[in-house]
C-alpha positions in Angstrom: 118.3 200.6 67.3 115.4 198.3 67.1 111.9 200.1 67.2 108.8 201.1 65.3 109.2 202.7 62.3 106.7 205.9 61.8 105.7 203.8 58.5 104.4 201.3 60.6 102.6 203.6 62.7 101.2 204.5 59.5 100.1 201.7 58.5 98.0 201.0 61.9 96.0 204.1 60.9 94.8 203.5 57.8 94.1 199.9 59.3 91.9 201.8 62.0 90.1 203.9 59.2 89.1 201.2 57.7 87.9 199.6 60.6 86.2 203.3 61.8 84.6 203.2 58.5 83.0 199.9 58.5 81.7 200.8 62.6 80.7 204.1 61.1 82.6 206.0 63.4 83.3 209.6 62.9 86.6 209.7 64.9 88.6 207.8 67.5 89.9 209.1 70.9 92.3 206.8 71.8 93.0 207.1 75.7 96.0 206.3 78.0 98.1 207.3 81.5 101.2 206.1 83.0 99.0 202.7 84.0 97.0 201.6 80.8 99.4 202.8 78.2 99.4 200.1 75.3 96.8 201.7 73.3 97.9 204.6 73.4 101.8 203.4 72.4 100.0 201.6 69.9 98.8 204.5 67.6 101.4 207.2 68.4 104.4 206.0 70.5 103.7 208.1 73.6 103.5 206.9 77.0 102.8 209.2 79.6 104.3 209.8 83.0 102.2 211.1 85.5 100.0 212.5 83.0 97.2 211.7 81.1 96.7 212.0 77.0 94.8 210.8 73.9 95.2 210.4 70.7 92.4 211.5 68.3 92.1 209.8 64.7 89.5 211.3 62.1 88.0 209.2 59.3 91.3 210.2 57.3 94.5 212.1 57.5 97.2 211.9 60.8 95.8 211.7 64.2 96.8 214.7 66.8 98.3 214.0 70.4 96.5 215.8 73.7 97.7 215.9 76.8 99.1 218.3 79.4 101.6 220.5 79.6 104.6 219.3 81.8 104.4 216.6 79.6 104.5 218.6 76.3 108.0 218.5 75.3 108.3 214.6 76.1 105.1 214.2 74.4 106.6 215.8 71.1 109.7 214.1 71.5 108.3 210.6 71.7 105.1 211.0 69.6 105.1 210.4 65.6 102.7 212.6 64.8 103.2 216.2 64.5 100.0 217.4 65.5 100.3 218.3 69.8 97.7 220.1 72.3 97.6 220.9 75.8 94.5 221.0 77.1 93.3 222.0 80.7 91.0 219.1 80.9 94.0 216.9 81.6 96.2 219.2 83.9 97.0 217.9 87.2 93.5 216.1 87.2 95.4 213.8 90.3 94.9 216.8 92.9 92.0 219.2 93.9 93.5 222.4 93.2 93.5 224.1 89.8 97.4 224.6 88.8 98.2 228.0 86.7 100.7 226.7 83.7 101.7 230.6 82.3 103.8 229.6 79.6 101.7 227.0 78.3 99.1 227.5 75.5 96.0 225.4 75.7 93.7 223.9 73.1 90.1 222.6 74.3 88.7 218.9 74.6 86.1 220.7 72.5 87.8 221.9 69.3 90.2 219.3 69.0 87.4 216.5 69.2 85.1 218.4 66.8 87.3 218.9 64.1 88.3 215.4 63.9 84.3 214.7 64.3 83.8 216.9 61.4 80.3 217.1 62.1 79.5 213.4 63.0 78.4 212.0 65.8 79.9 209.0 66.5 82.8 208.8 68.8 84.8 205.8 69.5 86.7 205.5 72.3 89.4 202.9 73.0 90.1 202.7 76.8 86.5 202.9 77.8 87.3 200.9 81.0 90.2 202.2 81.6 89.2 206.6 81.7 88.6 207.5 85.3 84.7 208.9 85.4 86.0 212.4 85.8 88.0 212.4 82.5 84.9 210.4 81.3 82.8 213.3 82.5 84.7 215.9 80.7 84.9 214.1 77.5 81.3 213.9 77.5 81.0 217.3 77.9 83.1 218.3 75.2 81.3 215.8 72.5 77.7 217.1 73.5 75.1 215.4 71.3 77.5 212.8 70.0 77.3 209.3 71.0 80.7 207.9 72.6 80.9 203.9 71.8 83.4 201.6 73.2 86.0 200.7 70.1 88.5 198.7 72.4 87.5 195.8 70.1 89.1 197.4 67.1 92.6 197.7 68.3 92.2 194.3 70.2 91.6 192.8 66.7 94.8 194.6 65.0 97.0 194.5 68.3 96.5 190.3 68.5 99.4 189.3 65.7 102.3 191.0 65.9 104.8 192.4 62.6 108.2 191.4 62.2 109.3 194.9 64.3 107.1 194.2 67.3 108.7 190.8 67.4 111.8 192.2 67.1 111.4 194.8 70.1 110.0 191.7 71.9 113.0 189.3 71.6 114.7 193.2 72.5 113.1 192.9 75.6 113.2 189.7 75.9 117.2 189.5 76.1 117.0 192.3 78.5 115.1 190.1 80.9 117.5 187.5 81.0 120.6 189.4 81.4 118.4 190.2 84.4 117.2 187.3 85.5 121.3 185.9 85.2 122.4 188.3 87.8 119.4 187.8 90.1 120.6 184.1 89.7 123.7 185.1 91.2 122.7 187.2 94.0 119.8 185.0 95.3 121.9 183.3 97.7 121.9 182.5 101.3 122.3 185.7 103.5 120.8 188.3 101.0 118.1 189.9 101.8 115.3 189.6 98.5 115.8 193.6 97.9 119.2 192.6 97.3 118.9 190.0 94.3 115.6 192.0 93.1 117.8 195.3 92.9 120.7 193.2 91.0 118.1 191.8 88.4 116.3 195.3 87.5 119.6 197.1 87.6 121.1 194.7 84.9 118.2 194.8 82.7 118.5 198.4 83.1 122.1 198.5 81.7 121.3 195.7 79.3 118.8 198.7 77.5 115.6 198.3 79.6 113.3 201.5 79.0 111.2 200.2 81.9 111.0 197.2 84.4 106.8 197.3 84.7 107.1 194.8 87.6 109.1 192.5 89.8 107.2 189.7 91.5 109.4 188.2 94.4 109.2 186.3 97.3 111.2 183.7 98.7 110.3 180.3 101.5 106.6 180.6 102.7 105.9 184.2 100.9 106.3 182.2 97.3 102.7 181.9 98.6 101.6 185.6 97.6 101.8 184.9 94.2 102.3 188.5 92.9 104.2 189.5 96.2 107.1 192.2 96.3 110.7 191.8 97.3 111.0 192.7 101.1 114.1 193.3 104.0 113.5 189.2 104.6 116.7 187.2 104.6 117.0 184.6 102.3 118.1 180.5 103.5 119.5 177.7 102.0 117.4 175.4 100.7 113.8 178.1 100.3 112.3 178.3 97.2 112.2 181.3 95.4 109.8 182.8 92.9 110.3 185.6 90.8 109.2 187.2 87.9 110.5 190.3 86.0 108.6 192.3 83.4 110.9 193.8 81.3 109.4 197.0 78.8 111.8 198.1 75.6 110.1 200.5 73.0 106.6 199.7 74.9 107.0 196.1 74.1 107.3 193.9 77.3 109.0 190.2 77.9 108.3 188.6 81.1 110.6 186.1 83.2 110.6 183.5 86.1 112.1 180.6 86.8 111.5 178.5 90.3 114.7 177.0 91.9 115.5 176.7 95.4 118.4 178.5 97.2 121.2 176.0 97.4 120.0 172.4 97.1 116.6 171.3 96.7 115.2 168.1 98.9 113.3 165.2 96.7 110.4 167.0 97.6 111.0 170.0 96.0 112.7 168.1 93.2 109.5 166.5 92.4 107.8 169.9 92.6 110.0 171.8 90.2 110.0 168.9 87.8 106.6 168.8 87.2 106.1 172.5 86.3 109.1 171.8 84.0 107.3 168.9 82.7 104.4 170.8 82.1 106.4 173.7 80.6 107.6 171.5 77.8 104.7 169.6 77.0 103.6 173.1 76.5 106.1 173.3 73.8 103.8 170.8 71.8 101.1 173.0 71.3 102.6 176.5 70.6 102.0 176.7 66.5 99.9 178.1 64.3 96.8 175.7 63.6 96.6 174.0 67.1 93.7 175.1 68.8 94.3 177.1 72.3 92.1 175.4 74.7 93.7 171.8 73.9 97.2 173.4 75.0 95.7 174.5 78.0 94.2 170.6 78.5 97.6 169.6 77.7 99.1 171.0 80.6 96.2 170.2 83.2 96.6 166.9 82.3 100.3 166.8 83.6 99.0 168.9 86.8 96.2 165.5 86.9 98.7 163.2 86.7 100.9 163.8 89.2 97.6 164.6 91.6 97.8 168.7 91.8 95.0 169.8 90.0 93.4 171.4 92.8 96.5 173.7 93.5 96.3 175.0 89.5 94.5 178.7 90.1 94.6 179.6 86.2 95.2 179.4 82.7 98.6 178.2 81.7 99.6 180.9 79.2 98.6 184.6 77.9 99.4 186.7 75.1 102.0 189.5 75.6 102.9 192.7 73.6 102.5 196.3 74.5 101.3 195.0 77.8 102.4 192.6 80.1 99.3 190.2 79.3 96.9 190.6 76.3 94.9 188.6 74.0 95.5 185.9 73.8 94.3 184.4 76.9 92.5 180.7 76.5 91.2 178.3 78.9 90.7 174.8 78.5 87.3 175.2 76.4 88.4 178.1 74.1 88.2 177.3 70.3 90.2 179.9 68.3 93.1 178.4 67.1 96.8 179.8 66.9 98.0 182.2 64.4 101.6 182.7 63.2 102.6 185.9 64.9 100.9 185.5 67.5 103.3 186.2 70.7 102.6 184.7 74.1 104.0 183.9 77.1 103.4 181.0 79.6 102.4 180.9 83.3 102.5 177.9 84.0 101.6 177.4 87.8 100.9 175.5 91.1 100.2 177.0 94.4 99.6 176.0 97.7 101.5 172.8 97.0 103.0 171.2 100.5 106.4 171.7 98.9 105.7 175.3 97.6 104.6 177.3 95.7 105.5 178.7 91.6 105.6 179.2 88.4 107.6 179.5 84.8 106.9 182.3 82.6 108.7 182.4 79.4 108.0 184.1 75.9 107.4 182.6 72.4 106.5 183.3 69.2 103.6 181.3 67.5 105.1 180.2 64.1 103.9 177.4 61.5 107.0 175.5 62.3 106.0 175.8 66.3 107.6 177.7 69.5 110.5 180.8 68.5 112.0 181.5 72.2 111.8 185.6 73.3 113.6 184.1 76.2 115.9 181.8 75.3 118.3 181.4 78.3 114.6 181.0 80.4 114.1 178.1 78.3 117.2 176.4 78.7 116.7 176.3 82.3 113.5 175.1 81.6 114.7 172.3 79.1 117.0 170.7 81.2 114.9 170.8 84.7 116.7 170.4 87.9 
């Protein structure tokens, strides 16, 4: 099975000591829930459901996991690290009452915080925007006289080129999403209803090894015009566009689809439509290697949006980085200056909306190589290649 080996995890570690040490932090609390889980995946492989957890790391030695108990024995399951606590600050936080957990033992915010502090006090925490202000409250509380700083920036750094194993699980994902996105090709047809072909797309990426689909955008003839819309009970015609995109998650790594098309057979209008997001797509293609710096791709593709006189229907950047979440670093516009890195993964968005004829985009995932664009999503960029 592809995945992260516990080596690699580590590895990250003794990365973020390093890093701790030059900040001169004293520890780490590294926070995530069910929503913002890629930092969290990132430094010990567990992603909670319904629940909340963090993931302490002292200035050496392993991290320890804490989190609540429902979720202990998935916690322990999924985690790489040995070291697990339940602590009461994170049970059932989502409701009002206080909910009695007899068989559970519980550790405090406290203890576990101070012994990685040893002391010190300086506490980084990654996920500073992301902690709702009660959790916030009670972390506070249980580092009193320490100062809590925001380290997001330190795994942002780390997180931004990606191994050989996070590329694998990646491409993993990747082929998941197109063995969905092939049989929502085939049920997107006149008559269905959109639940029907969404359904069929998730389903097969399911049984293709999905862990998770973290979205599906959907929306067919005028609502291609909600941009981030859901699939509803409305019938599907002949001859509506359709937009759809499906974020597929494997081993907390997550590949992102879409491909615009109309239902049967586009008119010239549409034609022209489609063909210059594929145009853009694969001017794209130019720009996606290590060396080339960001914003010019992201001139690149305006300039084919200019050209063909739809520049005021372009809402956003043409491309993001992907990874443990759907979109990451990197994200340029047309005046950013860092340049590409080999490793770097990414996927495109590149979009019009609001156009008389409709309304869409293509998403598709690459890796950032010296030689230039390595496909996450090949059968995506076939489509894409050969236009309508």
């Amino acid at each position: 099975m592809i995945c992260i080996p516990k080596s690699e995890f580590q590895e990250r570690i003794i990365r973020i000591q390093a890093e701790m040490d030059k900040a001169g932090l004293d520890a780490i609390a590294v926070y995530g829930d069910e929503y913002r889980k890629e930092n969290l995946r990132y430094v010990c492989n567990f992603w909670p459901i319904f629940e909340r957890g963090i993931c302490v790391i002292p200035k050496c030695g392993e991290p320890v996991l804490a989190g609540a108990p429902e979720g202990e024995k998935y916690a322990r399951e999924m985690s790489v690290w040995n070291g697990y606590h339940n602590v009461k600050e994170f049970a059932c936080v989502s409701v009002p009452e206080e909910i009695d957990y007899p068989l559970a033992s519980f550790s405090t915010l406290k203890d576990i915080l101070g012994n990685a502090l040893k002391g010190g006090k300086k506490l980084g925490l990654v996920g500073f925007f992301d902690i709702p202000a009660h959790i916030m409250d009670r972390l506070k509380k249980a580092v009193e006289g320490a100062e809590i700083i925001d380290a997001g920036n330190i795994l942002n750094r780390l997180r931004i080129v990606k191994s050989a194993n996070e590329i694998a699980c990646l491409k993993e994902a990747g082929r998941q999403a197109c063995e969905g996105y092939k049989k929502l090709l085939e049920y997107a047809v006149d008559g269905n209803p959109e639940y029907v072909a969404a359904g069929a797309a998730e389903g097969a990426a399911r049984m293709a090894g999905a862990e998770d689909i973290n979205f599906m955008v959907f929306g067919s003839g005028i609502r291609t015009e909600t941009v981030i819309g859901r699939a509803t009970n409305k019938i599907m015609r002949n001859g509506e566009m359709l937009m759809a995109a499906m974020a597929v998650q494997y081993q907390g790594y997550v590949s992102t689809v879409e491909y615009p098309f109309v239902i049967g057979t586009p008119d010239d209008k549409q034609k022209k439509f489609l063909n210059v997001l594929f145009e853009a797509a694969n001017v794209q293609q130019n720009y996606l290697r290590s060396g080339v710096v960001s914003g010019e791709m992201v001139k690149a593709v305006k300039a084919v949006f200019a050209k063909h006189n739809m520049t005021e229907f372009d809402l956003y950047p043409p491309m993001h980085g992907i990874g443990l979440a759907e979109a990451e670093s990197p994200y340029p516009d047309e005046n950013a200056v860092y340049k590409f890195e080999s490793g770097m993964c990414v996927n495109s968005d590149i979009s019009i909306w609001g156009h008389p004829a409709g309304s869409n985009r293509i998403e598709e995932g690459f890796v950032i190589t010296d030689n230039g664009p390595d496909s996450i999503t090949p059968f995506i960029r076939e489509l894409v290649a050969k236009g309508v």
